[in-house]
C-alpha positions in Angstrom: 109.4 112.5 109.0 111.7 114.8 110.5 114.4 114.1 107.9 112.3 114.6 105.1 111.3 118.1 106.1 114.8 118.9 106.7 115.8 117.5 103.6 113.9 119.8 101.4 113.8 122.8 103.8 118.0 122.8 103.5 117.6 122.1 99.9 115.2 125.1 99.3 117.5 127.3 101.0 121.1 129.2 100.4 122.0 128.6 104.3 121.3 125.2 104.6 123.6 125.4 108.1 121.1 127.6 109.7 118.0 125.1 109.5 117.0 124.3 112.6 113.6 121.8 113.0 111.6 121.7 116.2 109.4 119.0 116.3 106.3 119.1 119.5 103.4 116.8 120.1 100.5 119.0 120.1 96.5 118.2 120.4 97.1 114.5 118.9 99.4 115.6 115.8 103.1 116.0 115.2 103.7 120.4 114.9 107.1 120.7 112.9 108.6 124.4 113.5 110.9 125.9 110.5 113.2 128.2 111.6 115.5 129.2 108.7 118.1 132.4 108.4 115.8 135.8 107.8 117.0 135.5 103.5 115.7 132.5 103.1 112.5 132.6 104.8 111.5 133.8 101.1 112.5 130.5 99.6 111.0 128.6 101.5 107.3 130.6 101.6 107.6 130.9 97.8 105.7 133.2 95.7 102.1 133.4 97.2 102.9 130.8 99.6 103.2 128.1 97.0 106.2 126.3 98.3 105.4 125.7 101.8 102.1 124.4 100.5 103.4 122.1 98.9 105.9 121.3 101.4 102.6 120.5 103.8 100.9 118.7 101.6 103.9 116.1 101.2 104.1 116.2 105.0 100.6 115.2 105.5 100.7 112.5 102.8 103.9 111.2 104.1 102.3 111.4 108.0 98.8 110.0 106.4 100.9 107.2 105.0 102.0 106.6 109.1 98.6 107.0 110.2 99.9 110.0 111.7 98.6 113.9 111.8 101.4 116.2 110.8 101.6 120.6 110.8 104.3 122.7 109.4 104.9 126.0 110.2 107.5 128.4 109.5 109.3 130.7 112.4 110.4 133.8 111.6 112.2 136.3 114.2 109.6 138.8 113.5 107.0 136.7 114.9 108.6 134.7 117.6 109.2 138.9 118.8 105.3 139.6 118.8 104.8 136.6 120.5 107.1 137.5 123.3 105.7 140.6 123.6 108.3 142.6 122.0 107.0 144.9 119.0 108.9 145.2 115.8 107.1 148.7 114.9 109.2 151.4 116.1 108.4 153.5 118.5 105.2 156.7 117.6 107.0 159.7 118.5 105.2 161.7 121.6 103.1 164.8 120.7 104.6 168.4 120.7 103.6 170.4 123.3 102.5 174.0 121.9 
């Protein structure tokens, strides 16, 4: 099933070079991470989330089909940040002292 994710994913997306697929075995299903380059993370959530809908939904058929489990989820640098700790807000500015 890997292929067919990265099939569409690079054929969704104006950098299909910068793909990269991570597939991990977690709590009896397959998880399939997306990572894709920070414009394209766009195309490949669509408008309301639309596209990587249905990009699940042909995952799960296609894992179903298997008599498999299957997750999709999409990586973007923003969130692998908070995860690590890091914040993406700036930092608040310390009060004046008067």
């Amino acid at each position: 099933m890997k292929p067919l994710v990265e099939y569409i994913v690079r054929a969704l997306v104006d950098k299909p070079e910068a793909v990269e697929l991570r597939t991990t075995a977690a709590e009896g299903q397959m998880l399939y991470e997306v990572k894709v380059a920070p414009e394209d993370i766009g195309k490949v959530i669509g408008r309301d989330g639309r596209t990587v809908n249905a990009l699940r939904t042909v995952l799960a058929a296609a894992a179903l089909k298997k008599g498999e489990k299957a997750r999709l989820e999409i990586i973007d640098d923003k969130r692998r940040a908070e995860a690590n700790g890091a914040s993406t807000a700036p930092p608040a500015a310390a009060p004046e002292a008067t």
